[in-house]
C-alpha positions as CSV (number, residue, x, y, z in Angstrom):
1,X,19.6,-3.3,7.5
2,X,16.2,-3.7,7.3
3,X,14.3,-7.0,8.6
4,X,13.8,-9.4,5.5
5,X,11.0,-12.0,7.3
6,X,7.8,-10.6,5.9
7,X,9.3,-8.8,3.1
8,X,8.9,-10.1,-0.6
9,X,11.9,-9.9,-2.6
10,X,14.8,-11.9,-5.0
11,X,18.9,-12.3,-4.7
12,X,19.8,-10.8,-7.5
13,X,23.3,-11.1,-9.4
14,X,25.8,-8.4,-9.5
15,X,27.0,-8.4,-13.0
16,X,29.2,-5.6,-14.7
17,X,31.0,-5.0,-18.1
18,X,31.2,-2.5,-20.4
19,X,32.5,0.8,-20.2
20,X,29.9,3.6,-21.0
21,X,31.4,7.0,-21.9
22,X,28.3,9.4,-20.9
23,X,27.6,11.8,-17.3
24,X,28.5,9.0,-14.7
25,X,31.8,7.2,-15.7
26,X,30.7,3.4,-15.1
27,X,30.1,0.3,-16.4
28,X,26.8,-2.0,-17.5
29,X,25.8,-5.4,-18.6
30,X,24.1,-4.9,-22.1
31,X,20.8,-6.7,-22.9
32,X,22.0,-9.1,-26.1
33,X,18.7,-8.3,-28.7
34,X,18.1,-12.1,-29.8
35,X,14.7,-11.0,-31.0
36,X,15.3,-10.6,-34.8
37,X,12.2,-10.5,-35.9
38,X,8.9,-8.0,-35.1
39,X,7.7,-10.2,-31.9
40,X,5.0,-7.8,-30.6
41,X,5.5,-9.2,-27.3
42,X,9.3,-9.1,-26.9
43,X,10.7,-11.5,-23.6
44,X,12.0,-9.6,-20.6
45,X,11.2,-6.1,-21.5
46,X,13.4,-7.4,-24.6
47,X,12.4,-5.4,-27.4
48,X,11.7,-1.9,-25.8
49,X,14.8,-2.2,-23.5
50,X,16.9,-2.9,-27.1
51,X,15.3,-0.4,-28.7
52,X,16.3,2.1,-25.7
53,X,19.9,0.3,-25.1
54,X,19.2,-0.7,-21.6
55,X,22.1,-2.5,-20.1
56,X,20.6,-5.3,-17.3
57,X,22.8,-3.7,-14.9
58,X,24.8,-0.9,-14.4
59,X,27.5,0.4,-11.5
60,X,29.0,4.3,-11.7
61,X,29.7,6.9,-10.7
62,X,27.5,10.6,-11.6
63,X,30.1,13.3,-12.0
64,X,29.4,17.3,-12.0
65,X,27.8,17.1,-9.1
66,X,27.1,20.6,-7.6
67,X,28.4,21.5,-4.2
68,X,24.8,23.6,-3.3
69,X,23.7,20.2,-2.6
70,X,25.2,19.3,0.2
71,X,26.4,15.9,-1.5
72,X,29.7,14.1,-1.6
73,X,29.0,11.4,-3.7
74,X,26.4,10.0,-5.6
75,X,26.3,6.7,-8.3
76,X,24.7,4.5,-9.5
77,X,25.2,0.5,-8.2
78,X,21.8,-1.2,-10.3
79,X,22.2,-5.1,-10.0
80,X,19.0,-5.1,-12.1
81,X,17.4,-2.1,-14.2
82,X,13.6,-2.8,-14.6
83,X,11.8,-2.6,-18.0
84,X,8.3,-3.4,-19.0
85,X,7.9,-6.5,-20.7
86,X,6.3,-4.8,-24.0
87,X,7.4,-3.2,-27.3
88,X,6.0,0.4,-26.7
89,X,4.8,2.8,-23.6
90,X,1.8,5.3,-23.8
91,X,0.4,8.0,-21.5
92,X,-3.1,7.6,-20.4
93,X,-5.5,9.7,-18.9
94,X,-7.6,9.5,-15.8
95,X,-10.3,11.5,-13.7
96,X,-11.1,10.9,-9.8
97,X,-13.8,8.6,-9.7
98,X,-17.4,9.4,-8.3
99,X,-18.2,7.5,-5.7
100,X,-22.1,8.3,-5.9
101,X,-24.5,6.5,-5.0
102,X,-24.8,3.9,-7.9
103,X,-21.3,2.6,-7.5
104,X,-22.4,1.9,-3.3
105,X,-25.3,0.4,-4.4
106,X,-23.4,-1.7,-6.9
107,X,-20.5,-2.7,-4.2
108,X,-23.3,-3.8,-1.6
109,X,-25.2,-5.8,-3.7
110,X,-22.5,-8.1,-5.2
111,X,-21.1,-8.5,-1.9
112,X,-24.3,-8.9,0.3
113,X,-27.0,-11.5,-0.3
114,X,-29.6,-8.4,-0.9
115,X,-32.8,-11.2,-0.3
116,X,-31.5,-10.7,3.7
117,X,-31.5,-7.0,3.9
118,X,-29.2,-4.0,3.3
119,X,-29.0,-1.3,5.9
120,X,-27.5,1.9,6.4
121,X,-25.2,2.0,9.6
122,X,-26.1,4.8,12.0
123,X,-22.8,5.9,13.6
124,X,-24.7,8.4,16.1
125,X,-27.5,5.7,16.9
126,X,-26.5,1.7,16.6
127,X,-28.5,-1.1,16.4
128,X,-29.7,-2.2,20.0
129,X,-29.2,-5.6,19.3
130,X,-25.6,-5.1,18.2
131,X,-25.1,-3.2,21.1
132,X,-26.9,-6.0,23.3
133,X,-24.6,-8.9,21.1
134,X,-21.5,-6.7,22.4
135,X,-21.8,-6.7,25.9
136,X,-22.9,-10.7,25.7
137,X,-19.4,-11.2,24.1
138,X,-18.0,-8.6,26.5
139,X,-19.3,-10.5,29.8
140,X,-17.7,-14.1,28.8
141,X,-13.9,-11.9,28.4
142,X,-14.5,-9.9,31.6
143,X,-14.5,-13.1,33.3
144,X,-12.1,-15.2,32.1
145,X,-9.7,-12.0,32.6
146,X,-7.2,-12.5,34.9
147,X,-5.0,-9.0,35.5
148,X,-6.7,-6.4,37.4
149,X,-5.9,-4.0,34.1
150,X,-7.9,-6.2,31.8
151,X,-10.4,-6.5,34.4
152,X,-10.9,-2.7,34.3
153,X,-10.9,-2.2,30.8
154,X,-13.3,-4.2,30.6
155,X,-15.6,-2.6,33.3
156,X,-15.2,1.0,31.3
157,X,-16.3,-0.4,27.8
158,X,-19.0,-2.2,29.2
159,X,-20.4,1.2,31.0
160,X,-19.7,2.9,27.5
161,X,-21.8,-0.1,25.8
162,X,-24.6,0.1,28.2
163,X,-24.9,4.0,27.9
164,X,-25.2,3.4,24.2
165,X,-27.7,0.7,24.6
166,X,-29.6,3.4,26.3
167,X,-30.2,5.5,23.2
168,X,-30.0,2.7,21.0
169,X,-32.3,2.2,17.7
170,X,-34.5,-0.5,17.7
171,X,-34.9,-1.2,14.0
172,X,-32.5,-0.9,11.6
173,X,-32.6,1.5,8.6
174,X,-32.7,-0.1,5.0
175,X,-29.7,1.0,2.3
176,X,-32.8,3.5,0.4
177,X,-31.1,4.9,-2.5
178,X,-27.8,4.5,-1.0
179,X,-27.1,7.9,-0.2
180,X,-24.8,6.7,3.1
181,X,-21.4,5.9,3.9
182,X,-21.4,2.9,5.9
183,X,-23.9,-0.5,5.4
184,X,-24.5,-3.4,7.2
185,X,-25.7,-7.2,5.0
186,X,-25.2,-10.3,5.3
187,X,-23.3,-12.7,3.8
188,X,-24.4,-16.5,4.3
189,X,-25.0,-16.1,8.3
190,X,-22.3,-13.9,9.3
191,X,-22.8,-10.1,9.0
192,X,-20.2,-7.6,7.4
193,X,-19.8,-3.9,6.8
194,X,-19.1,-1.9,4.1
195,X,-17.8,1.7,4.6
196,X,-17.1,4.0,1.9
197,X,-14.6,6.9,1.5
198,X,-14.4,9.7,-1.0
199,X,-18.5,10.0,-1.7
200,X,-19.5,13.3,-2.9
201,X,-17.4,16.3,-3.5
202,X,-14.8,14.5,-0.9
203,X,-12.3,13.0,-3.0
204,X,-9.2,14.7,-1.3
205,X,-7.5,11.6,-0.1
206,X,-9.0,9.3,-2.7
207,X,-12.3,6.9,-3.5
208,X,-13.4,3.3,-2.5
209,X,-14.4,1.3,0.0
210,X,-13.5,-1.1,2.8
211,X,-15.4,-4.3,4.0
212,X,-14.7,-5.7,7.6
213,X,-16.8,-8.7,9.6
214,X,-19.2,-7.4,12.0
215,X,-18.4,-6.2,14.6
216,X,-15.2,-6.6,14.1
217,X,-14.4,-7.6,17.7
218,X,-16.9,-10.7,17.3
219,X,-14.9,-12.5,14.2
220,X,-13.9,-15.2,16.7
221,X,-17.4,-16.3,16.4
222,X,-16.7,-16.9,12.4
223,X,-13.7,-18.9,13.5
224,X,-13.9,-19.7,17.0
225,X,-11.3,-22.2,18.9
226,X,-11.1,-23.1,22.0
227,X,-8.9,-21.2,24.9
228,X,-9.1,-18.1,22.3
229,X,-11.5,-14.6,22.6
230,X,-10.5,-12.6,19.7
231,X,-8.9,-13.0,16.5
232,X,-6.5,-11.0,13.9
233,X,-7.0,-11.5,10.6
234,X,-4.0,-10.1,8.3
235,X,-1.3,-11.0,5.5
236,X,1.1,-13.5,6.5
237,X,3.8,-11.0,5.0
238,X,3.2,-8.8,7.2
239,X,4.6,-11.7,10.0
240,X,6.9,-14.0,11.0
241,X,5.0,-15.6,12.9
242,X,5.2,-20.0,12.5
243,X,2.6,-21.5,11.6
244,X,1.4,-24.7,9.1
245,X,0.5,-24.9,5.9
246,X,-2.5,-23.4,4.5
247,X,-5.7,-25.2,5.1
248,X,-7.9,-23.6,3.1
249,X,-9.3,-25.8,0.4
250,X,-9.1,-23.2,-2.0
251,X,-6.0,-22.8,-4.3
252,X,-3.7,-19.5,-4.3
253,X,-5.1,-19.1,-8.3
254,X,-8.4,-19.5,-7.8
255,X,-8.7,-16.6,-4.6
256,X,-6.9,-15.0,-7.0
257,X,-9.5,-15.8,-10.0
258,X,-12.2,-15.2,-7.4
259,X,-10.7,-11.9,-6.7
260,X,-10.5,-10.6,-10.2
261,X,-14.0,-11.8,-10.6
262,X,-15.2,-9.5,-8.0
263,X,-13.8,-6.2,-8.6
264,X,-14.9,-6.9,-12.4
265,X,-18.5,-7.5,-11.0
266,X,-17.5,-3.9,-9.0
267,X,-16.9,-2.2,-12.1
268,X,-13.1,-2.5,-11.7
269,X,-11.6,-4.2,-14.4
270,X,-8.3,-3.1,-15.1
271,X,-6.3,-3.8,-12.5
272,X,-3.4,-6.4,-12.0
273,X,-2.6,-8.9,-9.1
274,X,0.7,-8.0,-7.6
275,X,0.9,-10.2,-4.8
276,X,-0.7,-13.6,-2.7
277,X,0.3,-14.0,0.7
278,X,-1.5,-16.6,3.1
279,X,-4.5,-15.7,5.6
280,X,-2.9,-15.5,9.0
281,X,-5.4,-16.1,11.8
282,X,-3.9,-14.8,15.0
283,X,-5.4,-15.7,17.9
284,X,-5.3,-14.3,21.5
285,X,-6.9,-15.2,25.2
286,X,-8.7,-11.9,27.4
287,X,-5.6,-11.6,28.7
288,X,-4.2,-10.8,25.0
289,X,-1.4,-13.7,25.0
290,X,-1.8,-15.1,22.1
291,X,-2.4,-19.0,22.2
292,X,-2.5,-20.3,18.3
293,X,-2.1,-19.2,14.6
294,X,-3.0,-20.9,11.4
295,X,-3.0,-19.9,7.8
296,X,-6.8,-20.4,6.0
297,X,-6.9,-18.8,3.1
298,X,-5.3,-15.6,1.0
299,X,-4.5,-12.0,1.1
300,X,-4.1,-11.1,-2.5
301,X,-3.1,-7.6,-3.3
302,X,-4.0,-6.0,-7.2
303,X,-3.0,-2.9,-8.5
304,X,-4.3,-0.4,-11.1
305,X,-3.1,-2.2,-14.1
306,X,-1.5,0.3,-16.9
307,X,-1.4,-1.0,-20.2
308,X,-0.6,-4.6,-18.4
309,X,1.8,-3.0,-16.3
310,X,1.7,-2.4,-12.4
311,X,2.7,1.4,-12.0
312,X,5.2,2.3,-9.4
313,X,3.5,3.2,-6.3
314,X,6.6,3.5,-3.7
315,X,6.0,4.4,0.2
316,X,7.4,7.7,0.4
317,X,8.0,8.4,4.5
318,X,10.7,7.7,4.5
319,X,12.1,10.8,2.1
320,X,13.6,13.0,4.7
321,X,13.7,15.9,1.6
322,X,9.9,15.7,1.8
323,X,9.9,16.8,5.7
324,X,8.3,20.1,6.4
325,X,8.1,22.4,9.2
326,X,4.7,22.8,8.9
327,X,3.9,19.1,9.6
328,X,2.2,18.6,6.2
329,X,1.7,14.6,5.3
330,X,1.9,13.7,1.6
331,X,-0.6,11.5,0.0
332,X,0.1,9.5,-3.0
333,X,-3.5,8.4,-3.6
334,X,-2.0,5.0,-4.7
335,X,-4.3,2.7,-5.8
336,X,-4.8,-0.7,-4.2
337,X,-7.1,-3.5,-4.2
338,X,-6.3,-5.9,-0.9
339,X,-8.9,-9.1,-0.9
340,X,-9.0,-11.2,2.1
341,X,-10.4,-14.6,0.5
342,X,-11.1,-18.0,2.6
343,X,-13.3,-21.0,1.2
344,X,-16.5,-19.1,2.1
345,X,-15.4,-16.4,-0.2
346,X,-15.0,-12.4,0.5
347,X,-14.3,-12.3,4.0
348,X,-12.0,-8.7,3.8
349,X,-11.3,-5.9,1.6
350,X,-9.5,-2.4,1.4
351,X,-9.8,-0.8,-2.2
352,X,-8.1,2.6,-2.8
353,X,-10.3,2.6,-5.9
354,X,-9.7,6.9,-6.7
355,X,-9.2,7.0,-11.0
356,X,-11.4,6.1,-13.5
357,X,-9.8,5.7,-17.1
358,X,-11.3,8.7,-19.8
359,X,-10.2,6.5,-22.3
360,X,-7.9,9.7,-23.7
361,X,-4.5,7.9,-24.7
362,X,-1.5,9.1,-26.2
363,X,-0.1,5.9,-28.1
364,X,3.8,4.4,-28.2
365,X,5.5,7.7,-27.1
366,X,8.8,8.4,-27.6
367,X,11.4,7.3,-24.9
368,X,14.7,8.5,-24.3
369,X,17.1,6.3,-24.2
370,X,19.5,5.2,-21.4
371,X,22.1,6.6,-22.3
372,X,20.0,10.1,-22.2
373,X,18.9,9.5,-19.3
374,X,22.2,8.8,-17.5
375,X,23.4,12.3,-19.1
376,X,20.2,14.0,-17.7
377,X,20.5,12.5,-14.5
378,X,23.2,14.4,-12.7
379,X,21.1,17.8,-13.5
380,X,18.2,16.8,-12.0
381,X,20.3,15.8,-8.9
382,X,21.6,18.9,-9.2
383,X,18.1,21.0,-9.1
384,X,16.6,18.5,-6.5
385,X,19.4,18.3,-3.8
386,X,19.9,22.2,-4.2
387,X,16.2,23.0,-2.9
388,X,15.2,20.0,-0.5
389,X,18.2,18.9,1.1
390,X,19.1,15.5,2.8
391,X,20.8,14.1,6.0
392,X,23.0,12.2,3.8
393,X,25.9,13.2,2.1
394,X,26.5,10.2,-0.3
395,X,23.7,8.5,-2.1
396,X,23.6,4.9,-4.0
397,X,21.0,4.5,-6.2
398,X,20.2,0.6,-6.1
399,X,16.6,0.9,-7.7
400,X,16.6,1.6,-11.1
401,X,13.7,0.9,-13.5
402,X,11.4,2.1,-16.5
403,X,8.0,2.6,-15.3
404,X,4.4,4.5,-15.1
405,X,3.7,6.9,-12.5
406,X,0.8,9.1,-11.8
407,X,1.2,12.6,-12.6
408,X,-1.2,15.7,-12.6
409,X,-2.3,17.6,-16.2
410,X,-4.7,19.9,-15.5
411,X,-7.8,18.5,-13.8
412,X,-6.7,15.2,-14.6
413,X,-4.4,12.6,-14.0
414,X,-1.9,10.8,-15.9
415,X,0.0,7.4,-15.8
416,X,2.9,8.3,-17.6
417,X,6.4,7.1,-18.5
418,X,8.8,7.6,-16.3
419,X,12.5,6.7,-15.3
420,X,12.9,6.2,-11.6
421,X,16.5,6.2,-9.5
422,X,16.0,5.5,-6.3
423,X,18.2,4.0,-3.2
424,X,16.8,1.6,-1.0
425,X,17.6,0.1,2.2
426,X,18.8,-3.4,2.0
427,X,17.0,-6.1,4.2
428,X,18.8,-9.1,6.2
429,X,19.2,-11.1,3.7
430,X,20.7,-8.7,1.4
431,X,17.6,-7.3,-0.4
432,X,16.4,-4.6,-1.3
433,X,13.3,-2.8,0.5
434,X,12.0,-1.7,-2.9
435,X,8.5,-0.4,-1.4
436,X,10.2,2.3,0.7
437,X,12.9,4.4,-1.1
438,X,14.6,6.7,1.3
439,X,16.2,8.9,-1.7
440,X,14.1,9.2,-5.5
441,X,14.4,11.4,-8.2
442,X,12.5,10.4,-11.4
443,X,12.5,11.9,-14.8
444,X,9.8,12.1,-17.3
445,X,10.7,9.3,-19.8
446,X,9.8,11.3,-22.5
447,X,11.6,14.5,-22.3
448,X,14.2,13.6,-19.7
449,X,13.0,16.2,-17.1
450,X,13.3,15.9,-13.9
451,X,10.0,15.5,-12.2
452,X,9.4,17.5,-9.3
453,X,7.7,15.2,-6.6
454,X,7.0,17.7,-4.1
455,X,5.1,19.6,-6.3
456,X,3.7,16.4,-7.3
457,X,2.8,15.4,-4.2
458,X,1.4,19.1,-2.9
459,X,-2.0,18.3,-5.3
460,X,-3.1,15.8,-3.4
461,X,-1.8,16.4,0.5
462,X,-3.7,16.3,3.6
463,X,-2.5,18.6,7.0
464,X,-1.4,16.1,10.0
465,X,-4.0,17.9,12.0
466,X,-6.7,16.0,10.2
467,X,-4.9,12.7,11.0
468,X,-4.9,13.8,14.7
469,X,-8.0,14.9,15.0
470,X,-9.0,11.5,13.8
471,X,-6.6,9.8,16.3
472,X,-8.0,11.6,19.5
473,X,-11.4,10.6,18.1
474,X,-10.9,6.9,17.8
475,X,-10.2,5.2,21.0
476,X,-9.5,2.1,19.1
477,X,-6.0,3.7,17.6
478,X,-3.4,3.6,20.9
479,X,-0.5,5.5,19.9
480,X,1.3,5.3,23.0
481,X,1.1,1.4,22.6
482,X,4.9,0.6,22.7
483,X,3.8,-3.0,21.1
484,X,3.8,-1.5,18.1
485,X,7.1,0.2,17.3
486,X,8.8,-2.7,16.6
487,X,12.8,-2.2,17.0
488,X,13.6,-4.1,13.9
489,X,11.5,-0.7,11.6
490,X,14.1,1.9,12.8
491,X,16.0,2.7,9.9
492,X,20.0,1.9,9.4
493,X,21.8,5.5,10.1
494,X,25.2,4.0,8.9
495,X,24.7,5.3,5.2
496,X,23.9,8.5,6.6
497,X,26.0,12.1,6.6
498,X,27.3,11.2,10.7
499,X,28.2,14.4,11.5
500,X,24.3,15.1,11.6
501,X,23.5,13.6,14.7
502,X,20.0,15.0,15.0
503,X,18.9,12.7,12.5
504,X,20.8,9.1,14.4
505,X,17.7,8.2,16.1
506,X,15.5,9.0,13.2
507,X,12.6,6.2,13.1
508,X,11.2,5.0,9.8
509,X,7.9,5.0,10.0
510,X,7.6,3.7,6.0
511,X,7.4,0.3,8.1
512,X,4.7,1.3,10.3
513,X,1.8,-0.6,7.7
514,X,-1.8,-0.1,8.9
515,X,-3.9,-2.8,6.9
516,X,-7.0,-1.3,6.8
517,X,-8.5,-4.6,6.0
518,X,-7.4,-6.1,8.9
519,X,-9.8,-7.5,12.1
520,X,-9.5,-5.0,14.9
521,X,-10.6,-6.9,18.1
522,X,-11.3,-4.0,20.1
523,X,-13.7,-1.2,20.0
């Protein structure tokens, strides 16, 4: 099992009832249709999931199941089956979005108070007096260190800082037309930067932007306190660590209103908050013992809103049928929209901001029904297990649900209809680790075929050597830190085929979140 502290999730009910003679001989709780009238907004997913015959749960067993695939066993065991609160589903279409220079210039200045100044950050030649503001802070930590290691780190970054300071510009650039990638404004009298991805023909790996404090190893100076020389800022989910209540002044809704408000004034409208966590503030002394926490304010997490409905954007690592020998990494380009919000406002973000709606829409589709779906299931398994093969032998889906997903046509993209069956681990306190299925197959909820998500996923991949390369480059990034494999992330092999003993000590990495919106201390 899976470690349930910092993950969100219900205790659902185990219900079953009655018997359903289709592909998988099982049972399912049927939805009771109470709605008698033409309520365009249905209750529950009510009127499409009685329209579809949707069961609110379902346990059984998938028969027909070819040998070629390596599996013993596979059902279904759905305490819950998803459905979107609505009367109808459509398919709409998107396009990668541009991030050109009018959307930088438009991200800066409703961040940034643009009366102070917006410059472009110069990678190859900083800003002396950033530079000269590093090695103050620097000094004060080098000599409150205490272990001879520290001491020494210390020493080496401060002879990289002075060799920089040698070469250093003394003037900063101003934003111009906002042809750059990275910028530097302020907001009140703290500093922050804003660094964009995807601008130009580079849209492999997605569009959007990410704002930080600056530098990032100074935010103790936005919230200093005493005994402490750096800060992490980050998600209380992503945590257990104690701490009191929130002290912000500011309510959970309104960082959430505040949010919305900003990624409207961004150009980004239709999106949907998914999730509000508390502002964690972690803080550490130079020796990197960590000496208080404290909640102030909110991490709130929105995602690209189809229709009014979040579309499934699962974690994939943890697929073993998506391993290759060729050490290929699959991107999903999911977008996400993480705000770190206090009482002064903004103070984080990480925005996977890569579609743009063409406003092309395909209107109340038709939907196969359950039943359908169950009897088109076991062929899918069938075609999927045969050609990419898994280290287990039995399988369980436990995640079932009627949902959007984002699918290529052509040179653009779709969020489409979509049935997903997938098994996830279950957590300590018996839950299910929805974000990180380690077995999927979905089919299109329109035609019943099974979509292939390899194929899927090759459009929009990225080598591992890139990821390396980026690695080796960035000293911040210490893989051979042993502080961050945390024991409780390496996946439960006691589902899995045994006699495969390769694949025992197997780590998940699904769990291994980077929040690129969190503070880094060190450069």
């Amino acid at each position: 099992m899976r470690k349930a502290g910092y993950k969100k999730a219900a205790a659902l009910l185990l219900v079953t009832s009655l018997v359903a003679g289709t592909a998988l001989t099982g049972c399912g709780k049927k939805k009771v249709d109470y709605n008698m009238g033409d309520d365009e907004n249905g209750g529950g997913g009510g009127k499409l999931a009685s329209r579809l015959d949707v069961p609110e749960s379902y346990n059984g067993k998938l028969e027909g199941i070819n040998a070629d695939t390596g599996l013993t066993d596979v059902s279904i065991n759905a305490t819950e089956i998803e459905v979107p609160d609505t009367d109808k589903m459509s398919v709409l279409y998107y396009e990668l979005n541009n991030v050109d220079n009018d959307y930088k210039k438009r991200v800066c200045e409703n961040i940034f108070d643009v009366s102070a100044g917006v410059y472009v950050y110069n990678w190859d030649k900083p800003y002396k007096e950033d530079i000269q503001r590093e090695i103050d802070s620097l000094q004060s930590m080098m000599e409150q260190a205490t272990s001879d290691d520290d001491k020494s780190y210390y020493e080496d970054y401060m002879k990289s800082l002075k060799d920089q300071l040698k070469t250093a510009s003394d003037t900063r650039e101003g934003a111009g037309d906002y042809s750059g990638d990275t910028f530097i404004g302020s907001v009140g009298d703290n500093e922050f930067m804003v660094t964009f991805y995807g601008s130009g023909d580079d849209m492999s790996t997605g569009g959007g932007f990410s704002l930080d404090y600056y530098p990032s190893d100074q935010l103790i100076q936005y919230r200093p306190k005493d005994g402490a020389t750096s800060v992490y800022c980050y998600s209380s989910e992503y945590s257990d660590e104690e701490a009191s209540a929130n002290t912000a002044s500011i309510s959970a809704a309104d960082a959430e209103q505040k949010g919305t408000d900003f990624l409207a004034s961004c150009g980004i409208s239709d999106v949907i908050e998914t999730s509000n966590f508390d502002l964690l503030w972690d803080y550490s002394d130079a020796s990197n013992s960590t000496v208080a926490a404290e909640k102030n304010g909110y991490m709130v997490t929105y995602k690209r809103s189809v229709d009014g409905v979040a579309p499934y954007t699962p974690n994939i690592y943890g697929l073993d049928t998506l391993a290759t020998s060729d050490e290929t990494w699959y991107d999903t380009m999911d977008e996400t929209f993480q705000l770190g919000i206090d009482d002064n406002g903004l103070i984080s973000a990480y925005c996977l901001d890569s579609f743009r709606a063409t406003g092309d829409k395909k209107d109340n589709v038709d939907l196969i029904s359950w039943d359908d779906a169950l009897k088109k299931l076991p062929e899918a398994v069938n075609k999927y297990y045969t050609d990419n093969k898994t280290q287990y032998s039995t399988i369980e889906f436990n995640d079932v649900r009627l949902t959007y997903y984002k699918l290529k046509d052509g040179d653009k993209y779709t969020y489409s209809p979509v049935w997903v069956f997938a098994q996830c681990d279950k957590m300590e306190d018996g839950s299910l680790d929805k974000d990180y299925p380690i077995q999927l197959i979905m089919l299109d909820a329109t035609t019943g075929d099974m979509i292939d998500l390899k194929d899927v996923l090759n459009q929009q991949t990225y080598d591992s050597s890139v990821v390396d390369s980026v690695i080796d480059s960035d000293s911040d990034f210490d893989i051979s830190d042993d502080s961050l494999i945390d024991e409780t992330d390496i996946t439960d092999t006691d589902d899995a085929d045994s006699s495969d003993e390769s694949s025992a000590d197997a780590i998940d990495i699904g769990d291994a979140d980077i929040d690129m919106g969190d503070q880094d201390t060190t450069e």
